[in-house]
N, C-alpha and C positions, 0 to 999 in steps of 0.2 A: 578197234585200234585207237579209236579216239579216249574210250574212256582211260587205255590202259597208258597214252602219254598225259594225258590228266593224270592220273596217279603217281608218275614217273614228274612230271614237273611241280605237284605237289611235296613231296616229299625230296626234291632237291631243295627247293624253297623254304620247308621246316629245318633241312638237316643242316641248311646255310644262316640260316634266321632266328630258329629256335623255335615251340610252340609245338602246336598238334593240329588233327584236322578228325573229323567226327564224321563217317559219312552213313547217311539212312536212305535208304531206297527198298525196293522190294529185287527180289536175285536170290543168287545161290551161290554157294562155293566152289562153282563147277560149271562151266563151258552150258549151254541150252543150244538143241540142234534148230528149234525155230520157236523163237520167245516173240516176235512181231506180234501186237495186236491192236484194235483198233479199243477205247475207254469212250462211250456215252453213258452220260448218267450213272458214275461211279460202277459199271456195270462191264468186263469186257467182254469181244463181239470179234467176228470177221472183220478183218482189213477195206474190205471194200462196200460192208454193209452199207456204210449210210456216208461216204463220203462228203468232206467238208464240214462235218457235224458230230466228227469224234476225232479225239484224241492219236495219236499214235504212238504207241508206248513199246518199249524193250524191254526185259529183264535183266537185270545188273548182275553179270558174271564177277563176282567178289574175288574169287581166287585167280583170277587176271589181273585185277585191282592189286591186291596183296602181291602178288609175284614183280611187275611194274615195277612197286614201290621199293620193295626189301632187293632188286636187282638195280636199283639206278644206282648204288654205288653213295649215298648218301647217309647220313649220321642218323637213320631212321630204323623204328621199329615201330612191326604191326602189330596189332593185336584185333582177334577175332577172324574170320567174322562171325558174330552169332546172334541166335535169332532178338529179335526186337522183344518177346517175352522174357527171356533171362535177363535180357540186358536192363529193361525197366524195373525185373527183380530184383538184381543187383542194386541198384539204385535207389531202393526203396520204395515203390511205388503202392506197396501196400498199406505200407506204414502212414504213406501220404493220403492216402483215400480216408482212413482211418481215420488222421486229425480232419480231413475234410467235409468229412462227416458229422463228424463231431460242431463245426461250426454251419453246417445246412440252415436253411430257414425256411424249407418244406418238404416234406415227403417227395414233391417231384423234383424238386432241386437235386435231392440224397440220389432219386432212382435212375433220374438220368447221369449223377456222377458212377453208380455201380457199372450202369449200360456201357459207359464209356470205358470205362479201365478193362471190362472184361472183354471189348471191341480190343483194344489195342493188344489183351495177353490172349486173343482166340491164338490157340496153336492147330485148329481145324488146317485139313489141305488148302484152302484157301484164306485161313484167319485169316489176322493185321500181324499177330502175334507168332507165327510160322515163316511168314512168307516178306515179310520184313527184316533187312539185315543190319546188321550194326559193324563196322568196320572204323579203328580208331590209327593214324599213323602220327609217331609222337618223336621226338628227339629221344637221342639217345640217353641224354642223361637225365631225362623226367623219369618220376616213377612211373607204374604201372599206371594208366588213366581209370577213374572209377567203374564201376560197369563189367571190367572183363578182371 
């Protein structure tokens, strides 16, 4: 409920003000019947594993988000959500590795720039690149935002 008047006073805010808002987290476009879990060590775990010494984290139901926003009755429009790998497609993120490479100044500098972009477009069930969403809420008379 919280996240979905975040959404709803977000996009009254844009559609009063002007501007856009970019949101990234990990979620889905769809409701989770039990998303709760406890993060140690970038790693997640039982809720009650190791209390006091991990994180507690949700999954970001986007399609609650998006519904919020395009219902609050505001001058907004959503676009997405979709996963964090198209989204940095769109955007070029090949193209950027490409000239990044090009200016490296060692073989491990280059390989841990490949390690990385292929971390962020993993579309495995649990990539960065799958399970990462992109969700963009913009006025109505901006064009489309890059990315989607």
């Amino acid at each position: 409920a919280q996240g979905m008047a975040t959404a709803e006073a977000l996009a009254q805010r844009i559609g009063g003000h002007g501007g856009a808002a970019l949101i990234v987290d990990y979620g889905r476009g769809r409701p989770y019947a039990d998303s709760l879990m406890a993060i140690r060590q970038h790693k997640g775990g039982e809720v009650l594993q190791n209390p006091g010494s991990s994180d507690l984290s949700i999954w970001v139901d986007f399609g609650a988000l998006k519904q919020a926003a395009e219902e609050s009755g505001a001058a907004v429009k959503c676009y997405g959500p979709t996963s964090q790998a198209d989204f940095l497609k769109c955007m070029g993120i090949e193209a950027r590795l490409e000239a990044l490479l090009k200016n490296s100044t060692s073989n491990k500098q280059a390989e841990e720039l490949v390690l990385g972009v292929k971390r962020l477009l993993d579309e495995s069930e649990e990539g960065m690149g799958r399970t990462y969403q992109v969700m963009a809420i913009s006025h109505t008379e901006l064009p489309t935002p890059a990315g989607f």
